[in-house]
Every structure is written in structure tokens, then in C-alpha cells.
C-alpha positions as CSV (number, residue, x, y, z in Angstrom):
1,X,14.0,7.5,-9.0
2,X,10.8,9.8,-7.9
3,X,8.0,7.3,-7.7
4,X,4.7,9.8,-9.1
5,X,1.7,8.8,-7.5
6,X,-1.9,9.1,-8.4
7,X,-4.1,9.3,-4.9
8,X,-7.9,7.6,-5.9
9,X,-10.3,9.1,-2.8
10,X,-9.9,12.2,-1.4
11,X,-11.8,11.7,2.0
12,X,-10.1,10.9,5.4
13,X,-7.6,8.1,5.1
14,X,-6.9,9.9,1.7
15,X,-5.9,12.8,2.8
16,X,-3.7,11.4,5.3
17,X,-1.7,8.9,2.7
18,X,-1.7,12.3,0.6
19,X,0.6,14.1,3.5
20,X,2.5,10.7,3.4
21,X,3.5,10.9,-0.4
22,X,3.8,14.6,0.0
23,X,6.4,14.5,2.4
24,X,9.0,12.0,0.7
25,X,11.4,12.9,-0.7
26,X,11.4,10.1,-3.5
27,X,8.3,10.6,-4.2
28,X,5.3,13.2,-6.1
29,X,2.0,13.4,-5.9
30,X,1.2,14.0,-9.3
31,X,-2.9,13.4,-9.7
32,X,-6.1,12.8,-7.7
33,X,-9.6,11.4,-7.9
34,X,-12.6,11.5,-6.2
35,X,-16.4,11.2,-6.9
36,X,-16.7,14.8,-4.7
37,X,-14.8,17.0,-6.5
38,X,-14.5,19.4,-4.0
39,X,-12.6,16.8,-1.5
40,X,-10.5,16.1,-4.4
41,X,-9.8,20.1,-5.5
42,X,-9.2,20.5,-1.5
43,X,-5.9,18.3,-2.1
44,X,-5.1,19.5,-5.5
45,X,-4.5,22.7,-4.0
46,X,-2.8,21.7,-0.8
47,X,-0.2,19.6,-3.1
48,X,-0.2,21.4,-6.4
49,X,-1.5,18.3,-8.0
50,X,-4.2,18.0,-10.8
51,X,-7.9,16.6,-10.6
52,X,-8.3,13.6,-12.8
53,X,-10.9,11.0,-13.8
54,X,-9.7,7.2,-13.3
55,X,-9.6,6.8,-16.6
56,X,-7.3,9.4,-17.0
57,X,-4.9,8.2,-14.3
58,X,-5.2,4.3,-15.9
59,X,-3.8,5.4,-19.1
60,X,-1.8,8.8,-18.0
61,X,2.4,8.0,-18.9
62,X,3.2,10.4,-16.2
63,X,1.6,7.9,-13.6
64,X,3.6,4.9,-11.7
65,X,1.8,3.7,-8.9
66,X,-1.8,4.6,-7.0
67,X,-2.8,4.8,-3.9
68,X,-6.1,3.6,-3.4
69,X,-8.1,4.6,-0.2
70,X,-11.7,4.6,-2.1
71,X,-14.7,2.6,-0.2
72,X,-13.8,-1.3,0.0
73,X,-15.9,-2.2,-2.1
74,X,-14.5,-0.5,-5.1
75,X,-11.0,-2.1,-4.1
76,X,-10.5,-5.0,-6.1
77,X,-11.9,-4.1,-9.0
78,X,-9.0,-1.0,-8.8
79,X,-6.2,-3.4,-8.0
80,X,-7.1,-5.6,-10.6
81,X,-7.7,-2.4,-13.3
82,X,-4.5,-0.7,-12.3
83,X,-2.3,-3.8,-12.0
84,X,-3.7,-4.4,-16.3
85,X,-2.4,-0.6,-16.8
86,X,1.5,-1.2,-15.5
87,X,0.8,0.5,-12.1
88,X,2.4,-0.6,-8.7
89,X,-0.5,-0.3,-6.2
90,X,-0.8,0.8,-2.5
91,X,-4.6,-0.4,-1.3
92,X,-6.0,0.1,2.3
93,X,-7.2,-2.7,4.2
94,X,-9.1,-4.9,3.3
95,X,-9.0,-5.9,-0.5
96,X,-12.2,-6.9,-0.4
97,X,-14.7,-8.3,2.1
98,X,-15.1,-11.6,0.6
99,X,-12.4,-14.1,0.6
100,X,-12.9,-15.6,-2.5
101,X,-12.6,-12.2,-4.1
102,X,-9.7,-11.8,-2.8
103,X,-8.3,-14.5,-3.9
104,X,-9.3,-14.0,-7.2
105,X,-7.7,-10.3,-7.6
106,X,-4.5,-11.7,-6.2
107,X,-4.4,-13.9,-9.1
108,X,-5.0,-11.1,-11.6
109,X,-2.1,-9.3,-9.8
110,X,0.3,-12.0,-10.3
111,X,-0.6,-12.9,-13.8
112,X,0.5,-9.2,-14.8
113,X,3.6,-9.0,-12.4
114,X,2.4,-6.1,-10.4
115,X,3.9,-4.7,-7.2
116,X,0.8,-4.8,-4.4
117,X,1.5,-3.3,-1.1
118,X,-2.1,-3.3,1.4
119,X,-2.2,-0.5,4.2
120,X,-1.2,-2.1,7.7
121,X,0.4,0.9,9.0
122,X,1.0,-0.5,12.5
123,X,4.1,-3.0,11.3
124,X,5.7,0.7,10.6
125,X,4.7,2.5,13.8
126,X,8.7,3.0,15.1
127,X,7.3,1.7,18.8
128,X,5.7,-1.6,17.5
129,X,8.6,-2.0,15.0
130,X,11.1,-2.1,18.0
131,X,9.1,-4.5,19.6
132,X,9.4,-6.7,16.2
133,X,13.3,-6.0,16.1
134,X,13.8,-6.9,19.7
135,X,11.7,-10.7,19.5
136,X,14.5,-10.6,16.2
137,X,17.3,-10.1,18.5
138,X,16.4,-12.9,21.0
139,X,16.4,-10.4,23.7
140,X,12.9,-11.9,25.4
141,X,13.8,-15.6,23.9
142,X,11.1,-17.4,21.8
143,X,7.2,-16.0,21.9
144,X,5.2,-17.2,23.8
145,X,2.2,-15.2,24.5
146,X,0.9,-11.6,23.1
147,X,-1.3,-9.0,24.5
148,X,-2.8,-6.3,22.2
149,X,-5.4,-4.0,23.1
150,X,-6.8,-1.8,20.4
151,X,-9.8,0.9,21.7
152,X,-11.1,3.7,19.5
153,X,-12.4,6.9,21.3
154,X,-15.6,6.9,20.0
155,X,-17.8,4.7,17.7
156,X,-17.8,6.0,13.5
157,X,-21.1,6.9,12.4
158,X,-23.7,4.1,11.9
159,X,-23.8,4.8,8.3
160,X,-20.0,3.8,7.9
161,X,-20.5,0.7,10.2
162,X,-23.5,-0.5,8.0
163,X,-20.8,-0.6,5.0
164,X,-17.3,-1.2,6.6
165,X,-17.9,-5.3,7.0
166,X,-18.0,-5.3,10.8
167,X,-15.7,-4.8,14.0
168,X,-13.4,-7.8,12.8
169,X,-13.0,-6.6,8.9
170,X,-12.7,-2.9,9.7
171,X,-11.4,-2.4,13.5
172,X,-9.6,-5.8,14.4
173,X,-8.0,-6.2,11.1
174,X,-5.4,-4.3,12.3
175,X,-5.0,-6.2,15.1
176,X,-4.5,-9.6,13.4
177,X,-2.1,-8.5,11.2
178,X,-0.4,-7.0,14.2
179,X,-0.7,-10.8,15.8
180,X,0.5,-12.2,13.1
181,X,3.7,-10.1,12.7
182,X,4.9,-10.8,16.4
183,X,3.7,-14.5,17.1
184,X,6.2,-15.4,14.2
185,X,3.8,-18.7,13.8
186,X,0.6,-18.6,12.0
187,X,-2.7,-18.9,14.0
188,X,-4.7,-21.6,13.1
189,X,-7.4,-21.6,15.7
190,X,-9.6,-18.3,16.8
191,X,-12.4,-18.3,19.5
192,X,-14.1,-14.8,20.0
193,X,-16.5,-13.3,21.6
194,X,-18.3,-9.9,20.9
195,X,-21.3,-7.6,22.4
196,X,-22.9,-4.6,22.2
197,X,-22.1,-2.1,24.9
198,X,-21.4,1.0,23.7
199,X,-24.7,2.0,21.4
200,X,-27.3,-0.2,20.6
201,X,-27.9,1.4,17.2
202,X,-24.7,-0.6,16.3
203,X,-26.0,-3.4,17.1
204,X,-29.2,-2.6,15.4
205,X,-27.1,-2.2,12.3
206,X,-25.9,-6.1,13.1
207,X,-22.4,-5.6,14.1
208,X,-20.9,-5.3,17.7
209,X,-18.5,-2.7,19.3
210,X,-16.8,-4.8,22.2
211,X,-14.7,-7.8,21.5
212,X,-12.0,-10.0,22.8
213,X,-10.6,-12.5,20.4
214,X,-8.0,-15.4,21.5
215,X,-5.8,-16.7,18.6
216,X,-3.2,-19.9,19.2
217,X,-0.9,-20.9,16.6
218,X,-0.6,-24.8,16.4
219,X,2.4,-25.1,18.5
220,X,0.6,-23.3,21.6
221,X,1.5,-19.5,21.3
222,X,-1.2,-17.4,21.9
223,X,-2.4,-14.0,21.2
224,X,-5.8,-12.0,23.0
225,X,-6.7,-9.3,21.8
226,X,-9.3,-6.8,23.5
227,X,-11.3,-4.1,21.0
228,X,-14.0,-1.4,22.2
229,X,-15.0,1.4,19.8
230,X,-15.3,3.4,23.5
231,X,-12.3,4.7,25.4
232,X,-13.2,8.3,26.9
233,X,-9.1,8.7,27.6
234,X,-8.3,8.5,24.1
235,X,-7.1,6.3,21.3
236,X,-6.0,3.5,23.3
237,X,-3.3,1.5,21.4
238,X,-0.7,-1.0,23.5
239,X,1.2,-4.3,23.0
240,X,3.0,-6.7,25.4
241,X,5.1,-9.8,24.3
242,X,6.4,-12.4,26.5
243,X,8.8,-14.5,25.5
244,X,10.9,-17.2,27.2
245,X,13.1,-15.1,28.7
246,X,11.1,-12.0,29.2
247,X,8.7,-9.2,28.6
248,X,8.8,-6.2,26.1
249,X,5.7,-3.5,25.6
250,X,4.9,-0.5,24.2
251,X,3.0,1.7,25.8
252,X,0.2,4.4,24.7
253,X,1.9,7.7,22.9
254,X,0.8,11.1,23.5
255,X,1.2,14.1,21.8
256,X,3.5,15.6,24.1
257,X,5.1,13.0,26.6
258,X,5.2,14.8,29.9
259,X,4.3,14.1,33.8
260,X,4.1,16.6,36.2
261,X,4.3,15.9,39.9
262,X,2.4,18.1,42.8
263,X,0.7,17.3,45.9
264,X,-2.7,16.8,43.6
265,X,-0.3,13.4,42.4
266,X,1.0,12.5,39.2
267,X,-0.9,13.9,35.6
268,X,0.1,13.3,32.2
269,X,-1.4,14.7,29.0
270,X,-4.0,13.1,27.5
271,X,-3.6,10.4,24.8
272,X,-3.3,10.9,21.1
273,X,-7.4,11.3,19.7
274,X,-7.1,9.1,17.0
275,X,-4.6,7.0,14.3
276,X,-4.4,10.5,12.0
277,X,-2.4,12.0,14.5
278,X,-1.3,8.3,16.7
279,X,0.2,6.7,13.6
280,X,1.6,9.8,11.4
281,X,5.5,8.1,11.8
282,X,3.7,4.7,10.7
283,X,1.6,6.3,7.4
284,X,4.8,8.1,6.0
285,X,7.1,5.1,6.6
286,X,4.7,2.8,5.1
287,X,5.3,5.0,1.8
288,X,8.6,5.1,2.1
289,X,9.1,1.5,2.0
290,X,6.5,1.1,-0.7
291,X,8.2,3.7,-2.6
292,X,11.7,1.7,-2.5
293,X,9.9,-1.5,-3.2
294,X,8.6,0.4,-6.7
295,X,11.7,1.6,-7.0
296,X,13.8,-1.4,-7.0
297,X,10.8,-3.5,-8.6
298,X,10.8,-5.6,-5.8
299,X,7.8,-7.1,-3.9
300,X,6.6,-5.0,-1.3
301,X,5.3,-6.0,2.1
302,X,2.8,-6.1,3.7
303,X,1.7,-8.4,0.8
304,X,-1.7,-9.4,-0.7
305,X,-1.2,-12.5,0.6
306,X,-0.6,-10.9,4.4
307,X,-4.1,-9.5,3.6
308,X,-6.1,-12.7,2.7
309,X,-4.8,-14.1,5.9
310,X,-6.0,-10.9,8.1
311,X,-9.2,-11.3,6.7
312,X,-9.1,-15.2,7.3
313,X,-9.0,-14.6,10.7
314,X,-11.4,-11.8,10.9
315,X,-14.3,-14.2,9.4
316,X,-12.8,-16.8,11.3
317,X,-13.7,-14.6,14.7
318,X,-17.1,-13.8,13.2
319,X,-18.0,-17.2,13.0
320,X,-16.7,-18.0,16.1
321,X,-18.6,-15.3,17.9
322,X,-22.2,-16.9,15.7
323,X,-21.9,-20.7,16.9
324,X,-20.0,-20.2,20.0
325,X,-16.9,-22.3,19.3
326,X,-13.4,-22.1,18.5
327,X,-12.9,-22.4,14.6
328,X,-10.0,-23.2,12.7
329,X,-8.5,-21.1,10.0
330,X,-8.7,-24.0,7.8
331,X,-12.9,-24.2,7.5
332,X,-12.5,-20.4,6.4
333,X,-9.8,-20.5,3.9
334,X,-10.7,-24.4,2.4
């Protein structure tokens, strides 16, 4: 079965989930949508695709699933819309910003049966996948504690962070659902902390763009996880588990993974820039297993669900970092 896809924003993320679709081979990029209609002509043309309204792509026969990377706060209302119309749906992170939102479109979604995969690429990156399927295979023992450090190059502009929810719904989201995924226990207490250090017009805008956050699950196991939207090396992305019986990581990728040696010392090239070219390998096997999910008309995963609990824990962190306390995952979710 070839899976034909509608892509619904044309801008950044789009156009890299439009590669992604692009370059299965159970799958067709069929249709796209934007509200600039050159961004969405730019990928009709790279993909020999056709430029329709939503509408159009809502009742078009030709259509299975969509792939929604339109601003978040269009994203439940397109879920909830496309899951009515018959359509499996692949949404970027978050569903919404609001919790009981959320909640609400996942109920809409299984009242009509629809497949609902949300975009948290970094489960599919090969390196952090290995690290999964080694904790699987016992070869460190049982969890105990997780590092993950998570550092943009360079802050997005203000007016994105005035709209994207904050560090913890935008940047750190990630990064829970990461925790999550390798503690192999829920966290039910988060304490956080946050500041402003790397432009004052962020926090000017009322977010921050340094964080640490500390999650423990309720048997102990604990996760930190350290966030900057500054790293003048690059896109800084690592994990560390350790586990009862040792250690695994995975360590920073670069585009080309060299050292060279000389009496000046030991170089390397620099780091990947960002998660377009960090995370290609993650983007087109996150498609590929939402595509065999449609296919087999099974649920896919990561799941709604998996994104109301991300988000849990990112308003959890917020509200730690306002009254300066530890808070538990039950006075956000109720």
C-alpha cells in the first residue's frame, strides 16, 4: 500500500517532513497547503505535488493521511477536522498548549477511530534508538539515572518565542519525551529552574533561554536535563544512561566524523548546525513507521497520549520554576 499524503504548512519543519514523505518508498506526497502560497508552490514544484486549500485536502478521495506542521495553535482544531474526514494524522509537537485542549481533541480522535502519530523525532534518531534497545537488552541492568543535554546554537527570533508557549512547550518538550522513553517509569515529580542569560529581549517577551530541569519517577530514578538556546559549537545534543550495571551514551554527531592529529593537538569538525541536518535519519524514520502504522491500521506511536504527558511535564517545570518548589505531575494533570 502507498500511503498519499497531504503536507498542511509549507514553512521550515514543513519542508523538512516534505523530504521525509518524499523519500519513502511507501509513500506520495500528493497535495500541499499553506497560507503563503509561494512556500507552498516552492514544494509543489520540488515534489510534483499540487497546491490545495484545506478544504480541498478534507474532502479530496485521493488523500489518506496529513501531516500537519502549521503554527500550534491551529493544531487541534486540524486533528480534530481531519480525524471527522477519515484521515490518519501526523502532528508536530505539541497538540496544543493547553492541557485541557488536549485532552479534549484526543477524545474527538478516539470517538472516530483515527490513527494519531505526534512528531518526537528523537525516539527515531538511530543513536538514541540504540541507547533504548540496549536498556531493552539488560546490557547496563535496570535505570537508574539519565543525563540529557539539549543546546540550540542560537536563540529563534523573538517573534516565534512570543507564540511558541515557552522553553519547556517548544525546546524541552523534546527532552521529556526523550526522559520518558529511557527512564521506563513515569515521572511524577519535576523541580526546575530557568534564567535569562542569553538575550534579555527573551526574557522581555516572558520566557527564559537557560534551564535545568530534574525529573524523579516515584521509585527514585531520576532524570536532569540541561537546555540553553546558546551553544557557539553547534547543535549540542547528548544522552547518558546509567543503569545498575553500567553506563551507555551517545555522543554529539557531525557531519563528517573525523579527527585529525598534528603537533597543534587533536581537531574535529564542527557539530551539526541544527535538527534539519542533526536529525534527517530520525524525520524520515519517523515517517516510515507512521506510514506502516496507516498501513496496517494500527496505532501509531509516539501517541497522543505520549503528548499530553510531555506537555504535563513541561507546565509542570513552568510552575515549578514560578513558586520555587518541586511539583508533582498530579496537580497539573488533576
Amino acid at each position: 500500500m502507498t500511503v498519499k499524503f497531504a503536507l498542511l504548512g509549507a514553512g521550515r519543519i514543513g519542508r523538512v517532513h516534505a523530504k521525509a514523505v518524499a523519500g519513502d518508498a511507501d509513500a506520495r506526497l500528493v497535495a500541499v497547503a499553506d497560507a503563503v502560497p509561494e512556500a507552498a508552490q516552492a514544494i509543489a514544484d520540488a515534489y510534483s505535488c499540487t497546491v490545495r486549500t484545506i478544504a480541498e485536502i478534507e474532502a479530496a478521495a485521493d488523500i489518506d493521511a496529513v501531516v500537519v506542521c502549521t503554527p500550534t495553535n491551529t493544531h487541534a482544531d486540524l486533528i480534530e477536522r481531519f480525524a471527522h474526514a477519515g484521515k490518519a494524522v501526523f502532528c508536530e509537537k505539541p497538540i496544543d498548549l493547553d492541557l485541557a485542549r488536549v485532552k479534549g481533541c484526543l477524545d474527538v480522535v478516539e470517538k472516530a477511530g483515527a490513527v494519531l502519530m505526534v512528531g518526537f523525532n528523537r525516539r527515531f534518531d538511530p543513536h538514541f534508538a540504540a541507547v533504548r534497545a540496549a536498556i531493552d537488552e539488560g546490557r547496563i541492568g535496570p535505570v537508574e539515572m539519565v543525563q540529557i543535554t539539549s543546546r540550540d546554537p542560537g536563540p529563534p527570533p523573538i517573534s516565534y518565542i512570543k507564540t511558541s508557549g515557552g522553553i519547556f512547550r517548544d525546546m524541552t518538550i523534546h527532552d521529556f519525551d526523550m526522559a520518558r522513553f529511557l527512564l521506563g517509569e513515569e515521572p511524577d515529580t519535576v523541580f526546575a529552574t530557568a534564567s535569562v542569560l542569553v538575550d534579555p529581549a527573551i526574557g522581555a517577551a516572558g520566557d527564559h533561554d537557560s534551564v535545568s530541569v530534574v525529573l524523579t519517577t516515584a521509585s527514585g530514578k531520576q532524570c536532569s536535563i540541561s537546555n540553553s538556546r546558546r551553544a557557539t559549537y553547534g547543535y549540542d545534543q547528548r544522552i547518558e544512561v546509567l543503569g545498575a550495571k553500567g553506563a551507555i551514551s551517545a555522543e554529539n554527531q557531525r557531519p563528517v566524523s573525523i579527527e585529525i592529529a598534528n603537533a597543534e593537538g587533536f581537531t574535529r569538525p564542527p557539530l551539526h548546525d541544527f535538527f534539519m541536518t542533526r536529525y534527517t535519519q530520525a524525520y524520515a524514520a519517523e515517517i516510515a513507521a507512521f506510514v506502516a502504522a496507516v498501513s496496517a491500521g494500527a496505532p501509531a506511536s509516539p501517541s497522543g497520549a505520549d503528548g499530553l504527558k510531555a506537555l504535563a511535564l513541561a507546565d509542570a517545570a513552568l510552575r515549578s520554576v514560578k513558586e520555587a518548589r518541586a511539583v508533582e505531575i498530579s496537580e497539573v494533570l488533576g
